[in-house]
C-alpha positions as CSV (number, residue, x, y, z in Angstrom):
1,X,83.8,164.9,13.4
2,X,87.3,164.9,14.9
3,X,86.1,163.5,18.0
4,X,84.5,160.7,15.9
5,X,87.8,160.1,14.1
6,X,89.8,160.2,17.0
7,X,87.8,157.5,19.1
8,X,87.8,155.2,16.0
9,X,91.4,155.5,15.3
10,X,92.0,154.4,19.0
11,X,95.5,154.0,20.1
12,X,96.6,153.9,16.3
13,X,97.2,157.2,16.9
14,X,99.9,157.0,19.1
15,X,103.2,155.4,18.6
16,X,103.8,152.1,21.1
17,X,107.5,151.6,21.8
18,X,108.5,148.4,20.2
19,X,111.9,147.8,21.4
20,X,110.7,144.1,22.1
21,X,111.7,143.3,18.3
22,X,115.4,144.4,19.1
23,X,115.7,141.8,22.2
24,X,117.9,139.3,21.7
25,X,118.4,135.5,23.4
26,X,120.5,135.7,26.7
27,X,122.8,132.2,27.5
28,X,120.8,130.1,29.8
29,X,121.4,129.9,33.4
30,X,124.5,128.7,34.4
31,X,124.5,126.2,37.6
32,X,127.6,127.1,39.6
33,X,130.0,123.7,40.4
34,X,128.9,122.4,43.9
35,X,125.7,123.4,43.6
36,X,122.5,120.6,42.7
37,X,120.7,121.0,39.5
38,X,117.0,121.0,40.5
39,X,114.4,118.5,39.8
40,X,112.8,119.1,36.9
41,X,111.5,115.6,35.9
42,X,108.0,116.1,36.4
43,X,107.9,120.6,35.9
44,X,106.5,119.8,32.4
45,X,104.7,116.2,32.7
46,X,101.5,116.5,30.6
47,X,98.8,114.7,31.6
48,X,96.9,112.2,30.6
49,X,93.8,113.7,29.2
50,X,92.2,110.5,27.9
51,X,92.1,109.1,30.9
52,X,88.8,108.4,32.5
53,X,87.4,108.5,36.1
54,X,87.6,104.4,36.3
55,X,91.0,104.0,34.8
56,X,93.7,102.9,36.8
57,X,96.7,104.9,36.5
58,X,100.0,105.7,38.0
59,X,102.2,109.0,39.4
60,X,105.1,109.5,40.2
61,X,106.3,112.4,41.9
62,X,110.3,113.7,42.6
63,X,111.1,114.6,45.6
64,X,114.2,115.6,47.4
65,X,115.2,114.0,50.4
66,X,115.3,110.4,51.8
67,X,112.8,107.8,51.3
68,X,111.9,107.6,55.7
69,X,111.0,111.1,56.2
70,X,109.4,111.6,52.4
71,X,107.4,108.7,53.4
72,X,106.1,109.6,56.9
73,X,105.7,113.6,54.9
74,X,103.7,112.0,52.5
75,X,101.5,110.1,54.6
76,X,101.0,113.5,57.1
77,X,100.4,115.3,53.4
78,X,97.5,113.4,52.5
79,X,96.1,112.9,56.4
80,X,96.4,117.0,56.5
81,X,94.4,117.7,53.2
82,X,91.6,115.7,54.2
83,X,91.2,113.7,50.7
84,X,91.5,111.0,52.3
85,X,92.0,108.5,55.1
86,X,95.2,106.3,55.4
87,X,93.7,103.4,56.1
88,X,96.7,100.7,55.9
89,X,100.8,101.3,55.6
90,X,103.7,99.6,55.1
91,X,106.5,100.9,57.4
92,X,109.2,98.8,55.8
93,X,108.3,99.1,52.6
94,X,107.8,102.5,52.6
95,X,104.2,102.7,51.0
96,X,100.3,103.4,52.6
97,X,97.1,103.0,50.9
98,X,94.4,105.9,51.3
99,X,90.6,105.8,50.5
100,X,89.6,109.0,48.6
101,X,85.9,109.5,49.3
102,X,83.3,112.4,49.5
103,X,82.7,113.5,53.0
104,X,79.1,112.4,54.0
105,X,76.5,115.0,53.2
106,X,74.9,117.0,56.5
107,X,71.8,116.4,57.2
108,X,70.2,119.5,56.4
109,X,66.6,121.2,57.0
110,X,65.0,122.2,53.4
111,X,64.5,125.7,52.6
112,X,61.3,127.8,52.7
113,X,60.2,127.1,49.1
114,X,61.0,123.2,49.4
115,X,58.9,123.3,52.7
116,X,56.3,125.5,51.2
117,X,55.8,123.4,48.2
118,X,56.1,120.1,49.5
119,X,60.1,119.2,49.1
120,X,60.1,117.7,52.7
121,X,63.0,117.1,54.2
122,X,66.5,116.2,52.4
123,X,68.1,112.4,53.1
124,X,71.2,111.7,54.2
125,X,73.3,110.2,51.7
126,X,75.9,107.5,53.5
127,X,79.9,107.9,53.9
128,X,81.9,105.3,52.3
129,X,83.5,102.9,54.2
130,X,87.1,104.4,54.4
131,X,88.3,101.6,57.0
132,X,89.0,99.1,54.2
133,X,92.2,99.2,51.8
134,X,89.8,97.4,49.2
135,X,87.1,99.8,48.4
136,X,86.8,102.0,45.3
137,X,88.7,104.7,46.5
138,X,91.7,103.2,47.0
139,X,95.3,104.5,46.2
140,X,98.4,103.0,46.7
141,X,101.2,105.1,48.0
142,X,105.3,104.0,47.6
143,X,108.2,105.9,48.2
144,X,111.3,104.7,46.8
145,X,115.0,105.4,46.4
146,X,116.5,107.7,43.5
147,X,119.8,108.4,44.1
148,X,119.6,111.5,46.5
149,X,116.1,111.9,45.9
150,X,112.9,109.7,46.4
151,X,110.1,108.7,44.1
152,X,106.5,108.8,45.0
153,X,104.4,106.4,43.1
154,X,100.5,107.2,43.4
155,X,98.6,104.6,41.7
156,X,94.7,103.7,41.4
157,X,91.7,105.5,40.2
158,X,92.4,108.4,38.1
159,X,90.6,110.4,39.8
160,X,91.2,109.6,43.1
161,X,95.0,109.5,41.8
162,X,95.3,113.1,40.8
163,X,93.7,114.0,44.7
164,X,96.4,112.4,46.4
165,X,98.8,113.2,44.1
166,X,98.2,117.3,44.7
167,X,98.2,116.6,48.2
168,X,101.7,115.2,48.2
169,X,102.8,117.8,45.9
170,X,101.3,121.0,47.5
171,X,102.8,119.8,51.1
172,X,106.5,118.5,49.7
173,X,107.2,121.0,46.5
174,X,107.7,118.5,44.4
């Protein structure tokens, strides 16, 4: 009976240490003078979750650094995840477009029960054309000037937006 009791009761029976009600607020983080406030523009951008997969939409990204070498990291960024292919870029004005599409499927043999019960033999689906700026997948890239920093504006397809977008971000920090 006290064993029954004692596994109901569960950790009511011991007394939890509750010294998080006593904590109190500390001051917020002081920046020392000199230093650079981080970027924090986009740390709590929420997205847009009405958007759908045919919507065009735009992104922009902080970044710190000039606009020449965030351009050319950007561009090695997207080439290095492999969303994409940069098909077309403009060096003076600082932007590229990339086609996002789905690597072409392998041809592949079928498996023992699609051979056994007549599944034959899978079809190749075919790649998207990722040579020209104008297909579907297309996403423009700019960098720009902002003060000491640069802006990256993705814009296209949602979906394809948010790819190239991650890319960027996940190689640059931003």
């Amino acid at each position: 009976m006290s064993l029954s009791v004692l596994t109901l009761s569960g950790c009511g029976l011991f007394h939890a240490d509750k010294s998080y009600l006593k904590a109190k607020q500390e001051a917020p983080l002081e920046i020392p003078a000199g230093m650079d406030r981080p970027a924090v523009n986009d740390a709590l951008t929420i997205p847009n979750v009405n958007a759908k997969p045919n919507d065009t939409i735009s992104q922009t990204l902080s970044v710190p650094g000039d606009v020449a070498s965030t351009y050319k990291a950007a561009a090695q960024a997207v080439d290095a995840s492999g969303v994409g292919a940069v098909v077309a870029h403009d060096d003076a004005a600082h932007a590229f477009t990339v086609n996002v599409g789905e690597p072409p499927a392998k041809d592949s043999k079928p498996g023992f029960f699609s051979r056994m019960f007549g599944g034959g033999h899978k079809t190749k689906t075919e790649a998207p054309d990722l040579s020209s700026p104008t297909s579907a997948g297309a996403v423009q890239v700019a960098v720009t000037a902002d003060g000491g920093a640069s802006t990256v504006t993705v814009t296209g397809l949602s979906a394809n937006v948010a790819k190239v977008a991650a890319a960027i971000k996940s190689k640059l920090g931003s």
